[in-house]
C-alpha positions as CSV (number, residue, x, y, z in Angstrom):
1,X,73.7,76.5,108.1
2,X,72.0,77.9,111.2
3,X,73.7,80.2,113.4
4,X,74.6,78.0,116.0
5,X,76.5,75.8,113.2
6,X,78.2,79.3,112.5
7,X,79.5,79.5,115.4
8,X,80.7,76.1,116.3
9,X,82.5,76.0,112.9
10,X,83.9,79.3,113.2
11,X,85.4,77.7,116.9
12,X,87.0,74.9,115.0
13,X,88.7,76.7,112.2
14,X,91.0,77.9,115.3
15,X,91.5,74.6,116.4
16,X,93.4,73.0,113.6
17,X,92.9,71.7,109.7
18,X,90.4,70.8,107.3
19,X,90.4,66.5,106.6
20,X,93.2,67.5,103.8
21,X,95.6,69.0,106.2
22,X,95.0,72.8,105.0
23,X,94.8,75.2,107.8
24,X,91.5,76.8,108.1
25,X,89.9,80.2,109.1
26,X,86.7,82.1,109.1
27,X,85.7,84.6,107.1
28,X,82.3,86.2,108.0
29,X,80.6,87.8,105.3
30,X,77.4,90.3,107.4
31,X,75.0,92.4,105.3
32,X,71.7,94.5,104.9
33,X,69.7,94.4,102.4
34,X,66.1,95.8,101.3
35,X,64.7,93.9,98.1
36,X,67.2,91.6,98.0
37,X,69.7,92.8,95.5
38,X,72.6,93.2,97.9
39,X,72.5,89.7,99.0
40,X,73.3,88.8,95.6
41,X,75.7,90.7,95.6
42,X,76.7,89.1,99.5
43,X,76.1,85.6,98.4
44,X,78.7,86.4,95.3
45,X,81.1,87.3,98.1
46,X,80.8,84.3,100.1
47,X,81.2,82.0,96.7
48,X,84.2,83.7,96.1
49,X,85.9,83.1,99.6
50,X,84.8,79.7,99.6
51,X,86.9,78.8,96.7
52,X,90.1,79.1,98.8
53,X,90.8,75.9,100.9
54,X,90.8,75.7,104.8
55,X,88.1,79.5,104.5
56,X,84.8,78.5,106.6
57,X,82.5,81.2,105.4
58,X,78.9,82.3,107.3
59,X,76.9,84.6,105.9
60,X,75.1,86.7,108.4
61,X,71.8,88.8,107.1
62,X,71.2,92.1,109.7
63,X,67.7,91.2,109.5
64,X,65.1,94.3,111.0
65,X,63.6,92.0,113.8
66,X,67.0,92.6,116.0
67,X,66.2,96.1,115.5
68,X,64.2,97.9,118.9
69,X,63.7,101.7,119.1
70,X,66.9,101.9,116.3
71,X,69.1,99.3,118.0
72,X,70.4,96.4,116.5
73,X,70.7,93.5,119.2
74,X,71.9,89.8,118.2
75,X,74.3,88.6,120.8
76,X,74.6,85.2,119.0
77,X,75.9,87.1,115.7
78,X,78.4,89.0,117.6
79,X,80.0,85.7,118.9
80,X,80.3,84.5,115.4
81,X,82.1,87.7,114.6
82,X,84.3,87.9,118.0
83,X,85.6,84.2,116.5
84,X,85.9,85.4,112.7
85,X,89.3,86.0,111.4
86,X,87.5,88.5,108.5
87,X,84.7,90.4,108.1
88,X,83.2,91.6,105.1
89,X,80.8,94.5,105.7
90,X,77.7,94.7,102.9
91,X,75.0,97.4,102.6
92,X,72.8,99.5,100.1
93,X,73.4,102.8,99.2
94,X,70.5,104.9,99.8
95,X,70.5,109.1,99.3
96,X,74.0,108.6,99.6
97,X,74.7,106.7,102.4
98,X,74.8,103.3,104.2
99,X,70.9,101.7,104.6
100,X,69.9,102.9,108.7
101,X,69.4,98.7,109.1
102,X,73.3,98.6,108.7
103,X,74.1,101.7,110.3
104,X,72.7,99.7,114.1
105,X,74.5,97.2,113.1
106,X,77.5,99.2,113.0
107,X,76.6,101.0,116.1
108,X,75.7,97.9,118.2
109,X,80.0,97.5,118.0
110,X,80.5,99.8,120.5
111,X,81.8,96.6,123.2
112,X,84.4,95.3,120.9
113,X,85.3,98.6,119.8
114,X,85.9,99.7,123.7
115,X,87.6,96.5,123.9
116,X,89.9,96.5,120.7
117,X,88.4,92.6,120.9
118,X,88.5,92.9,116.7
119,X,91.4,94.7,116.4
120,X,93.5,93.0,113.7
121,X,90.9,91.1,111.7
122,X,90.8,91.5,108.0
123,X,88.4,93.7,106.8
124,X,86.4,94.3,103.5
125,X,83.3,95.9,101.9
126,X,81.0,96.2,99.3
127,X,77.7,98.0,98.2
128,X,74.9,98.3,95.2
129,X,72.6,101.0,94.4
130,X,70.2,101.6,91.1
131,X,72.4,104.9,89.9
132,X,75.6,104.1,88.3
133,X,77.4,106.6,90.9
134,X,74.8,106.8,93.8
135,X,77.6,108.6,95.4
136,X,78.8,104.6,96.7
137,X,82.1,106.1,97.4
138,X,80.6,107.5,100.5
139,X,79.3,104.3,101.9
140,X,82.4,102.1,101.3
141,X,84.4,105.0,103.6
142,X,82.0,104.9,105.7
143,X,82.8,101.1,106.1
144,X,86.3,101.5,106.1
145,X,86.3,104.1,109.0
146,X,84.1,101.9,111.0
147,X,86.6,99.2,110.3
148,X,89.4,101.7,111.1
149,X,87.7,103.1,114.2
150,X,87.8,99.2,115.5
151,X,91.8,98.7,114.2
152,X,91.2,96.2,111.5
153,X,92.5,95.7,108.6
154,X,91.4,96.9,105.2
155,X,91.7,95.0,102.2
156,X,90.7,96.9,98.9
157,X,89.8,95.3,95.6
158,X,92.6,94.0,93.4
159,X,91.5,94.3,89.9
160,X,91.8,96.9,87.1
161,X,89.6,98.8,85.9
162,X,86.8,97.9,83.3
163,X,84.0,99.5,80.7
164,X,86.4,102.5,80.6
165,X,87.7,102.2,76.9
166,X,86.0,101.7,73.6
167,X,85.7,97.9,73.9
168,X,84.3,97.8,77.0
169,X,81.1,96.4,78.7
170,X,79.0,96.6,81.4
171,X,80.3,92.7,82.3
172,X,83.8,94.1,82.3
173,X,85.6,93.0,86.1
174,X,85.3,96.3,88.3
175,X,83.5,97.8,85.2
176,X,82.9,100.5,88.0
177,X,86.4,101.3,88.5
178,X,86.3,101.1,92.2
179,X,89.3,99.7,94.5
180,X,88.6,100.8,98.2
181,X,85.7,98.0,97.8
182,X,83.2,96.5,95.5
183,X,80.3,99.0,93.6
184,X,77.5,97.1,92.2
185,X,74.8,98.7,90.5
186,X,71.0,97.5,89.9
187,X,68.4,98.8,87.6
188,X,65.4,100.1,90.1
189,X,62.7,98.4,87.9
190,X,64.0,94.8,88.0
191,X,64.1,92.5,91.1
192,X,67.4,90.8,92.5
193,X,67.5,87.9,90.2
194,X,68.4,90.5,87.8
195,X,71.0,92.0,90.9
196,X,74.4,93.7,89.2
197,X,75.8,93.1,85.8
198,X,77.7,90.0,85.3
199,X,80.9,91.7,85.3
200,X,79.9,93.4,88.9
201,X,79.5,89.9,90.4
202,X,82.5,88.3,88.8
203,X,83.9,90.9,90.7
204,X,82.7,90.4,93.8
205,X,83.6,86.8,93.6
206,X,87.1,87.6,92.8
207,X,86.9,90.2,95.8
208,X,85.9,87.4,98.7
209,X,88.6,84.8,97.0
210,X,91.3,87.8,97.3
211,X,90.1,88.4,101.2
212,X,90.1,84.6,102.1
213,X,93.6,84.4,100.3
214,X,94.8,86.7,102.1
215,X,93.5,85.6,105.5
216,X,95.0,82.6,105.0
217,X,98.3,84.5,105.0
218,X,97.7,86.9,107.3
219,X,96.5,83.9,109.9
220,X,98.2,81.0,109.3
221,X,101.3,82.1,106.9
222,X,99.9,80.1,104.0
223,X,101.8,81.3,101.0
224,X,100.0,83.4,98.3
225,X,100.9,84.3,95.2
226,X,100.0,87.7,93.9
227,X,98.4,87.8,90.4
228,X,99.5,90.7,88.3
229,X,98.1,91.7,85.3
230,X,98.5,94.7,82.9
231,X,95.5,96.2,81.2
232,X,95.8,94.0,77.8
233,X,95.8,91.1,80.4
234,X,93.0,92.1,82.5
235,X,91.1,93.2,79.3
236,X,91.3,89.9,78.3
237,X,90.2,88.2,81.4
238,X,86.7,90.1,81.5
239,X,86.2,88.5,78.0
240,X,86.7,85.0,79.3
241,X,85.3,85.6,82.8
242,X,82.2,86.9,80.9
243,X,82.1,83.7,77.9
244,X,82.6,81.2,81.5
245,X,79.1,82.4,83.1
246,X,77.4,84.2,79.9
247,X,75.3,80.8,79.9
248,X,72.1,82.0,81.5
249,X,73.8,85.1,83.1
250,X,73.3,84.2,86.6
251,X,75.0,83.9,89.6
252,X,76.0,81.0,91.1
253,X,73.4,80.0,93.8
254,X,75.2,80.1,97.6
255,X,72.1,79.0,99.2
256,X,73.3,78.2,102.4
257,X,71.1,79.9,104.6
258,X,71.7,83.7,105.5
259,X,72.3,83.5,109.3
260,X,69.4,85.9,111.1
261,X,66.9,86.5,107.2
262,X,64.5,91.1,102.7
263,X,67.3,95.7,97.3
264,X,69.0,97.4,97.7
């Protein structure tokens, strides 16, 4: 999907329903990335989201060609954003802090911010680095400042945490116990198709399905039902959730094409 089509799909979802009769919206899913490794990570995002019926979901690379003299410069992208009902924000972590690509991104939003014109969207983010800390904490405020700084709405992740008792694995769900927004990490000496554990992007998955759920309520009233689970349950579910995509330990492919297109 180019990002014209971005755009004049992300104008339709406020025009009506999907051919089924389910109201839609937009969920905009805009990252950085270096080798690669946090589009997977992106792309596992955008899957998720576009599990839940009526969500139209772009997914917009900050590439470095919109970058002049350290600023980011893509009016066509900040259209598709202006229109989005949700934005989830993705970057590396690098010496312990969002990748500079990102950061002019971040700093091109000084109009809407003067404006308050994406005040009230849904809001999310997520971020990867080789260490198992990396200090990602920092980045994910980061994101959620920027996202408070321009009055949206921040949606955390939902699940318990994982890998933090004697049966647990690196493909637990949120095996890095973090809530304020998804942690993937990615060994420095293998490329993306090796991007995450399994359990990291089950959880991201799960992440963009709870954000498009909840758009969906927040936008059109569309009744959601909160899952609950205590930790036997959620113990459990990283067991099955691993067995389901254990088969060759990939992701699932979302190859439509990253809007603007290089691991972190």
């Amino acid at each position: 999907m180019t990002l014209s089509d971005s755009i004049q799909t992300s104008r339709r979802s406020h025009e009506g329903e999907t051919a089924e009769g389910v109201p839609t919206v937009t969920v905009t899913v805009v990252y950085h990335t270096l080798q690669g490794h946090t589009r997977v990570l992106a792309e596992r995002v955008a899957h998720g989201a576009r599990l839940v019926p009526g969500a139209q979901v772009p997914l917009v690379e900050i590439r470095p060609e919109a970058i002049t003299a350290g600023r980011w410069r893509d009016d066509e992208v900040m259209t598709l954003l202006e229109r989005s009902d949700a934005i989830v924000f993705g970057a590396p972590t690098l010496m312990g802090s969002l990748s500079a690509g990102f950061k002019a991104f971040l700093e091109a939003a000084f109009t809407p911010w003067a404006t308050q014109a994406w005040k009230d969207k849904l809001a999310g983010g997520f971020t990867n680095s080789a260490s198992q800390s990396g200090d990602k904490l920092v980045a994910l405020e980061q994101l959620a400042v920027f996202a408070a700084q321009m009055s949206m709405q921040w949606i955390g992740v939902g699940d318990l945490p994982g890998n933090n008792w004697s049966g647990g694995a690196r493909n637990d769900v949120n095996r890095l116990g973090s809530w304020l927004g998804v942690m993937s990490q990615s060994n420095a000496d293998q490329g993306p198709e090796h991007a995450g554990s399994l359990g990291d992007r089950i959880t991201a998955e799960r992440y963009g399905m709870r954000i498009a759920h909840m758009t969906q309520r927040w936008v059109n009233a569309v009744p959601y039902e909160t899952s609950r689970l205590d930790v036997d349950d959620a113990r459990a579910l990283s067991v099955a959730l691993a067995r389901r995509d254990n088969a060759d330990d990939q992701a699932p492919s979302v190859h439509a094409a990253p809007v603007g297109a290089a691991s972190a």
